[in-house]
Rosetta silent file (secondary structure, phi, psi, omega in degrees, C-alpha in Angstrom):
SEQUENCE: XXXXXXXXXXXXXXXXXXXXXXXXXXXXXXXXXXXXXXXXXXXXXXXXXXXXXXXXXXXXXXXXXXXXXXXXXXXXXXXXXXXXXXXXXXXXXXXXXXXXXXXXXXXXXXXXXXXXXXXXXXXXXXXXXXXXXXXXXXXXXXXXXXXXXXXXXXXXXXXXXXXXXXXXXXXXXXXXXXXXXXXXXXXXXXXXXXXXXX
SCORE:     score description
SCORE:     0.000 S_00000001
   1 L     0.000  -53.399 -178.891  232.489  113.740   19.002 S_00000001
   2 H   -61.664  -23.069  178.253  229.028  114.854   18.148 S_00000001
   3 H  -100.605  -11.255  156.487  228.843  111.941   16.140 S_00000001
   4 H   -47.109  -53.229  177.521  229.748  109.365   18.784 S_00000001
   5 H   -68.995  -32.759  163.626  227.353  111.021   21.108 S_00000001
   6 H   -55.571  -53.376 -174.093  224.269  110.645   18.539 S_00000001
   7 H   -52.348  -34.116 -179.321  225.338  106.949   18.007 S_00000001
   8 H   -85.338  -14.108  178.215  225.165  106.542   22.009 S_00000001
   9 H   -91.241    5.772  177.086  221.910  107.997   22.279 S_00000001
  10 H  -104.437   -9.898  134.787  220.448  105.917   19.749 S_00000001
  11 H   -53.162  -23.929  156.582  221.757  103.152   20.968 S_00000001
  12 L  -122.113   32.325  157.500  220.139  103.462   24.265 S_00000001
  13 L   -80.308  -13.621 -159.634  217.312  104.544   22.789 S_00000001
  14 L  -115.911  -18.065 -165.658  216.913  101.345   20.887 S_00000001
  15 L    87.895   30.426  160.016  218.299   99.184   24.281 S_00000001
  16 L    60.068 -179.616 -168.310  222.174   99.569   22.807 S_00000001
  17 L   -72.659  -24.084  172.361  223.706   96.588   20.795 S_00000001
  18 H   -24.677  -41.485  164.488  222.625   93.895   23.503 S_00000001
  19 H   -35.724  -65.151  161.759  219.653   93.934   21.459 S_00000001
  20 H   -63.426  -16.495  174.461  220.899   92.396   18.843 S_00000001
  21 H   -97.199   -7.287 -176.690  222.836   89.542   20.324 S_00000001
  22 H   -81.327  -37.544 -152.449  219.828   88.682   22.487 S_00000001
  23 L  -124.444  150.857  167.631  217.417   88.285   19.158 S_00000001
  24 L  -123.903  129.356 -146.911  218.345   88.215   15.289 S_00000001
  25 L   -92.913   -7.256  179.750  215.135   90.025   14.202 S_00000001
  26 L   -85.390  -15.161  166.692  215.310   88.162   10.284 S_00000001
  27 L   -74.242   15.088  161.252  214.385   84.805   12.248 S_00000001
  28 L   -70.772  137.595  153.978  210.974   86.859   12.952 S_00000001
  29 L   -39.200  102.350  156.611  207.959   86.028   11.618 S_00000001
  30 H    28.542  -89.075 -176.264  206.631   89.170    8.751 S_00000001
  31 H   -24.283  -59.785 -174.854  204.190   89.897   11.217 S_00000001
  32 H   -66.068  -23.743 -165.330  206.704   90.210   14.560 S_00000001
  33 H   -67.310  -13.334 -173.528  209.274   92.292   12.198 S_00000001
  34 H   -68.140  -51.057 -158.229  206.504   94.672   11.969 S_00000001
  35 H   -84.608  -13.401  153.258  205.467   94.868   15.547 S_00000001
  36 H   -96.308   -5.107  113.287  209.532   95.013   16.256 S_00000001
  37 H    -8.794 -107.102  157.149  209.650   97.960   14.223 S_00000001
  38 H    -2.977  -49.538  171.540  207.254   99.162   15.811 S_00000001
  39 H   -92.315  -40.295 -172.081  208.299   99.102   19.277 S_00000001
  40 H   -71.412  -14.962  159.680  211.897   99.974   18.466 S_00000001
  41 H   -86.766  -42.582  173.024  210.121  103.794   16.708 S_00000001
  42 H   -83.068   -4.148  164.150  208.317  104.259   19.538 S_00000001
  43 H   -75.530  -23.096  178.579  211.296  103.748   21.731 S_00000001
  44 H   -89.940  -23.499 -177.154  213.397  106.231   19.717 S_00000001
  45 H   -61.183  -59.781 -154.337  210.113  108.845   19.401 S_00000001
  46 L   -56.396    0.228  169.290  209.923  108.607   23.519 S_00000001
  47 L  -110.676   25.300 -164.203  213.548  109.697   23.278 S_00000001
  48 L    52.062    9.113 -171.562  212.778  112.509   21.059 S_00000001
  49 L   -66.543   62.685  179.108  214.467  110.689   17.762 S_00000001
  50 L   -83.276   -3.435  178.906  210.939  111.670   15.592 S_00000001
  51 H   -88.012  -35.651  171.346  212.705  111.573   12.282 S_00000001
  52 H   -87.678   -1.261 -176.640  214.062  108.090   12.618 S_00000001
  53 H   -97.935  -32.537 -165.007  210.987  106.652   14.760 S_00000001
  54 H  -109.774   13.079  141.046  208.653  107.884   11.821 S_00000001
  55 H  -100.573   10.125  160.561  210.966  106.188    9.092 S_00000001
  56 H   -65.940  -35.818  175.329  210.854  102.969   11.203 S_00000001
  57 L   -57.389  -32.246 -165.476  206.957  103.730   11.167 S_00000001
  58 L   -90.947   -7.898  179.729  207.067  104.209    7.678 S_00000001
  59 L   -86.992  -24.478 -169.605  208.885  100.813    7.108 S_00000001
  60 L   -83.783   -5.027 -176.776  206.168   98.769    9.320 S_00000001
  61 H   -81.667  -22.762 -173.175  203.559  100.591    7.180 S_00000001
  62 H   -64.438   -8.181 -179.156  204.697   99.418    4.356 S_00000001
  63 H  -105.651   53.130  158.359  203.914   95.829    5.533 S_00000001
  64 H   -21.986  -45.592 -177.973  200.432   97.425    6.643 S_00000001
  65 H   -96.552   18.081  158.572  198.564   94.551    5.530 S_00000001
  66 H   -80.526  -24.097 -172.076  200.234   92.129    8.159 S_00000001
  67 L  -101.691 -171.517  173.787  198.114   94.140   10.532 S_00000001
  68 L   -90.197  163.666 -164.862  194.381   94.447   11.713 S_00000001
  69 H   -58.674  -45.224 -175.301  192.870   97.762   10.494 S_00000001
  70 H   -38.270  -48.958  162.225  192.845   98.893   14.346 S_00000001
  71 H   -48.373  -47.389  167.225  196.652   98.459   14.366 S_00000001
  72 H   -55.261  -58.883  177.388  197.228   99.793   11.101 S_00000001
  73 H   -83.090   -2.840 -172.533  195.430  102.969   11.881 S_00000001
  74 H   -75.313  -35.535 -150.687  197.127  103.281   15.264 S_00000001
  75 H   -80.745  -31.766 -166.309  200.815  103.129   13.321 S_00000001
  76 H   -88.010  -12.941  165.842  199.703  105.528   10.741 S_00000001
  77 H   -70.373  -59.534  165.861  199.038  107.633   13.678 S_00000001
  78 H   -33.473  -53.521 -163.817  202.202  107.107   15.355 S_00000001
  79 H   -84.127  -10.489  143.097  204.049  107.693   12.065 S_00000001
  80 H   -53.665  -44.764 -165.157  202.284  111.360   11.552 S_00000001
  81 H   -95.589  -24.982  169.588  202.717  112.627   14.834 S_00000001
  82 H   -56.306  -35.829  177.987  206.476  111.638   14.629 S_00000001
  83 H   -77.713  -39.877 -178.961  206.764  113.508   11.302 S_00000001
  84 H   -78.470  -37.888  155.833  204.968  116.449   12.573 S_00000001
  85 H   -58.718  -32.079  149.210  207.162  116.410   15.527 S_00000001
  86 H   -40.018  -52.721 -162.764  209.890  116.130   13.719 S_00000001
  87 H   -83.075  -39.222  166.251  208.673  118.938   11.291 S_00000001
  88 L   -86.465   11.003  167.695  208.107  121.594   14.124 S_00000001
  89 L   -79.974  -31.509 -153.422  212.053  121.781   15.027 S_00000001
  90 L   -63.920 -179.630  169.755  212.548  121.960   11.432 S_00000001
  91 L   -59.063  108.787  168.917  213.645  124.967    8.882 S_00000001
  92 H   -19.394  -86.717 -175.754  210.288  126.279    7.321 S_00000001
  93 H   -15.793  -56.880 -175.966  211.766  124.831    3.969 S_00000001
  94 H   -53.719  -83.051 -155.736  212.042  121.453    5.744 S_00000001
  95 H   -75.092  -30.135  160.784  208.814  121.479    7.402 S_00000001
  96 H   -43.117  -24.397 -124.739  206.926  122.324    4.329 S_00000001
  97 H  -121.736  -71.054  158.581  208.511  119.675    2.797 S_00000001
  98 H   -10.568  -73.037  173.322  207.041  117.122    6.107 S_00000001
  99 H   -66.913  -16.213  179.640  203.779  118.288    6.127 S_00000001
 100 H   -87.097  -16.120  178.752  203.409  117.551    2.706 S_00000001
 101 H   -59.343  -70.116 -175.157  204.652  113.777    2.964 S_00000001
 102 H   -65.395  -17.123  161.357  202.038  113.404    5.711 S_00000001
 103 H   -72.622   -8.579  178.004  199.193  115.076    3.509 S_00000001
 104 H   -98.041  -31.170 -170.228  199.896  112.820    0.630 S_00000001
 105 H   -57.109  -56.141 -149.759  200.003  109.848    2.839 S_00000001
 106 H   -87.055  -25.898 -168.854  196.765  110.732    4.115 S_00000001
 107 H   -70.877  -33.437 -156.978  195.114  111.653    0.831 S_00000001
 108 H   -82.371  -55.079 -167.262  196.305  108.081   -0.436 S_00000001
 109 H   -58.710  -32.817  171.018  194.605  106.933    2.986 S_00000001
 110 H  -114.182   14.380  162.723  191.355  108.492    2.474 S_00000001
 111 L  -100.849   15.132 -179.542  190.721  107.622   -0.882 S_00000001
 112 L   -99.827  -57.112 -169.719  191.244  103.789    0.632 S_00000001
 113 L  -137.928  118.761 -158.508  188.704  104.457    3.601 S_00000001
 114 L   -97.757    1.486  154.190  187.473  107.935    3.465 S_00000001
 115 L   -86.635   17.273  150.370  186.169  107.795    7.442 S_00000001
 116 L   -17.480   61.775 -134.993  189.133  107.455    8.511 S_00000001
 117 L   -73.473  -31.218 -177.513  190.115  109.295   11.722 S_00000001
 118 H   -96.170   -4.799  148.238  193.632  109.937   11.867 S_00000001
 119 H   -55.068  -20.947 -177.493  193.522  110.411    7.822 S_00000001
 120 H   -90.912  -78.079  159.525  190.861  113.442    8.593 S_00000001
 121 H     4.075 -102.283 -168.360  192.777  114.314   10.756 S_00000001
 122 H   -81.151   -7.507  154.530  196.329  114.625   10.156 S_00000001
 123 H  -124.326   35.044  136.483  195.602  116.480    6.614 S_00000001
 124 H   -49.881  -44.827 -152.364  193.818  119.297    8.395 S_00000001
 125 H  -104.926  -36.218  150.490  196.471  119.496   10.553 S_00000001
 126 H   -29.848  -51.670  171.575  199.385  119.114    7.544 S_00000001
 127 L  -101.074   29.809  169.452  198.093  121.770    5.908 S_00000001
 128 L   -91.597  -31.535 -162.961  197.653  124.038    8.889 S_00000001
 129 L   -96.249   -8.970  170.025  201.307  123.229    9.677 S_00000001
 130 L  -107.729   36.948  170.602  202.913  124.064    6.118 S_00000001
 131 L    56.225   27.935 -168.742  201.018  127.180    6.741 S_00000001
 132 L  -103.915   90.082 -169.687  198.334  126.853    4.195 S_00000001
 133 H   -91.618  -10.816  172.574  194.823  127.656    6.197 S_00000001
 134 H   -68.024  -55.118 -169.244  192.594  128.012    3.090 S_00000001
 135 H   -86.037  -25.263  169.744  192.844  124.047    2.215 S_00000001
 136 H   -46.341  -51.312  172.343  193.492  123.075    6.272 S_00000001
 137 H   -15.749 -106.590  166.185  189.933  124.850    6.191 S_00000001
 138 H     6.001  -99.525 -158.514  188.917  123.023    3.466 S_00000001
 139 H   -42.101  -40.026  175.998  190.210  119.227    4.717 S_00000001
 140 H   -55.617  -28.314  173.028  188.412  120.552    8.397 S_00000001
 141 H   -58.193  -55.361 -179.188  185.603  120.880    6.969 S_00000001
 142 H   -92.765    3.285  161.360  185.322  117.940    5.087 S_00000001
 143 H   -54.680  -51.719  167.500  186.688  116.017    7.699 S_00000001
 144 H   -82.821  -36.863  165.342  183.990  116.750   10.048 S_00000001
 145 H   -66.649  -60.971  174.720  181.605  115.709    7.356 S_00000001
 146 L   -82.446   26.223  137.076  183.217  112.505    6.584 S_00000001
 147 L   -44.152  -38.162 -173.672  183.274  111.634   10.310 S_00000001
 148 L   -78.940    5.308 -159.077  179.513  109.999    9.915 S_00000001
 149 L  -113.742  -15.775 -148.618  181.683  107.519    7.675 S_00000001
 150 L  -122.321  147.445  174.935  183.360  106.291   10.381 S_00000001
 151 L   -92.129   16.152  152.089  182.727  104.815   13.954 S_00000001
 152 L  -112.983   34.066 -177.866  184.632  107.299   15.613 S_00000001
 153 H   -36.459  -73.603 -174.915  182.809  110.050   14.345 S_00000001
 154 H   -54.076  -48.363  171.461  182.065  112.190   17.645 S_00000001
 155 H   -37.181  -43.177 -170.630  185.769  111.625   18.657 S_00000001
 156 H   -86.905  -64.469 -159.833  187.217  113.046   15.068 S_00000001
 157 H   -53.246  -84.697 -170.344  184.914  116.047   15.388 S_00000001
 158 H   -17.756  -54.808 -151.885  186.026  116.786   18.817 S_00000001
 159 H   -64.515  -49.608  165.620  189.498  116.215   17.583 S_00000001
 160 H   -42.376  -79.885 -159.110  188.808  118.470   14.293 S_00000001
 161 H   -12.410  -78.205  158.638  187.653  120.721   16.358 S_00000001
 162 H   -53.885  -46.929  145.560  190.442  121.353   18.475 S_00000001
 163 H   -55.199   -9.895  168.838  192.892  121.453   15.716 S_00000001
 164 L  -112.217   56.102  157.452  191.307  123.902   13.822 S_00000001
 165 L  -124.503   84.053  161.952  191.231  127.290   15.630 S_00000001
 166 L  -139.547  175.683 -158.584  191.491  128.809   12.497 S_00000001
 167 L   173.693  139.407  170.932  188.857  130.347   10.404 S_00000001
 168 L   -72.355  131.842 -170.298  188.694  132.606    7.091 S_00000001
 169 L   -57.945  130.367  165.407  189.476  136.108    7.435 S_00000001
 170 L  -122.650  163.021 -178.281  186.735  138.040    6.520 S_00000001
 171 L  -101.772  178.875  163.276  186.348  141.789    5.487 S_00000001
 172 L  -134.473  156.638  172.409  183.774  144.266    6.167 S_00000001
 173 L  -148.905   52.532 -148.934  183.785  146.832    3.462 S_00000001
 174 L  -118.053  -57.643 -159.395  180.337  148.641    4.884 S_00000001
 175 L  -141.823  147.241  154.504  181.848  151.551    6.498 S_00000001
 176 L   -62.724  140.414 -177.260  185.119  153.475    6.177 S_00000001
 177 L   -73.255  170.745  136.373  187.596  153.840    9.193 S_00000001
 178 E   170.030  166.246 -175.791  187.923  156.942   10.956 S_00000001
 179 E   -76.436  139.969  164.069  189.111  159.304   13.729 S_00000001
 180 L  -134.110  143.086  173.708  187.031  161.337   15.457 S_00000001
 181 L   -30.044  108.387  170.961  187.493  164.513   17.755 S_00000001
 182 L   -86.372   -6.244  158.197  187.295  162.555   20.909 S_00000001
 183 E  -164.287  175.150 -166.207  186.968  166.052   23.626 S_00000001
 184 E  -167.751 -178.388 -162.148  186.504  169.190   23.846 S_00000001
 185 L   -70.224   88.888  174.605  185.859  171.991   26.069 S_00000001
 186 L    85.562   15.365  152.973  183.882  170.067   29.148 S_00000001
 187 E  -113.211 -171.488  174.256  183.175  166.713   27.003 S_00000001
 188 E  -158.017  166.413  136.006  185.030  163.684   26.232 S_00000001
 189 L   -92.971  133.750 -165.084  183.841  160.262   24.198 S_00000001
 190 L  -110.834  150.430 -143.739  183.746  157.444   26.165 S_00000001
 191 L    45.518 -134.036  158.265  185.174  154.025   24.732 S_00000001
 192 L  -115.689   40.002  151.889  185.572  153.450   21.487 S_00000001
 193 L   -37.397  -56.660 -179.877  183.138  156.371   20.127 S_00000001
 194 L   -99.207   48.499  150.217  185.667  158.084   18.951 S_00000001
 195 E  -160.359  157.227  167.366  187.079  155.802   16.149 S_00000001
 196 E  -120.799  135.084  161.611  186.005  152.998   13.666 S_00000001
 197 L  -107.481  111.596  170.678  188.623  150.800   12.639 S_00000001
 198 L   -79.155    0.000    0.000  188.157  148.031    9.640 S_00000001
């Protein structure tokens, strides 16, 4: 039963088998198979299907170089935020396993064009999301730097930004905690006077 009911929602997620009897998608051009890809992953993400709309993403990327870079970086967007949607339902194990798929993707992506914005991007936000905030740091950092590479620099900062409210923990090791009598006979300490906490 459960698997009937997946099969119907992916089916009218995709516009059911009609689809196929209207069009036979191998008499497409390279190019259209991409861009019908393409529309049939973002019709299954808008139905909340992100693990099979970001391997449809990941099949049009693979023809990548049918498209114009604009396109190309739009897709690679599309196919991140499906895996990262995907990835926050998932099993820690699982989503570890996600985020790193989209950080190597991206790594491969910014050693191609290193302003890239959704490559800056999405492996900030990979390794914020497999829980690793010392290298999300890290990639925010450099990220915001290699923004100037790009022409959507003030947008990717902004963007950085906002994904990254995180920040390294820092100590103080200056002063020692402690309690202090906080009243007595007709006084009191007011606030926090009477303690230090590291």
């Amino acid at each position: 039963i459960e698997h009937v009911d997946a099969d119907q929602t992916i089916m009218s997620a995709v516009g059911g088998v009609g689809l196929t009897a209207v069009m036979n998608p191998t008499q497409l051009s390279p190019r259209d198979q991409v861009d019908f890809l393409v529309g049939l992953g973002q019709s299954l993400y808008l139905t909340d299907l992100f693990g099979p709309a970001a391997d449809l993403f990941d099949t049009a990327l693979e023809r990548g170089t049918l498209l114009p870079d604009r396109d190309r970086l739009m897709l690679l967007d599309w196919w991140a935020t499906a895996l990262d949607r995907e990835a926050q339902a998932a099993a820690p194990e699982r989503r570890a396993r996600l985020h790193a798929r989209i950080a190597e993707r991206m790594d491969a992506e910014l050693r191609r064009d290193p302003g890239s914005a959704p490559a800056n991007y999405w492996r900030a936000v990979a390794a914020r999301g497999a829980g690793d905030l010392d290298t999300a740091w890290d990639a925010a950092v450099a990220a915001w730097i290699r923004a100037t590479l790009g022409p959507e620099a003030s947008q990717l900062r902004a963007d950085i930004d906002r994904a990254t409210l995180i920040g390294r923990l820092r100590g103080f090791g200056g002063t020692t905690s402690y309690l202090r009598q906080c009243q007595g006979a007709g006084w009191a300490l007011v606030g926090d006077a009477g303690y230090f906490k590291d």
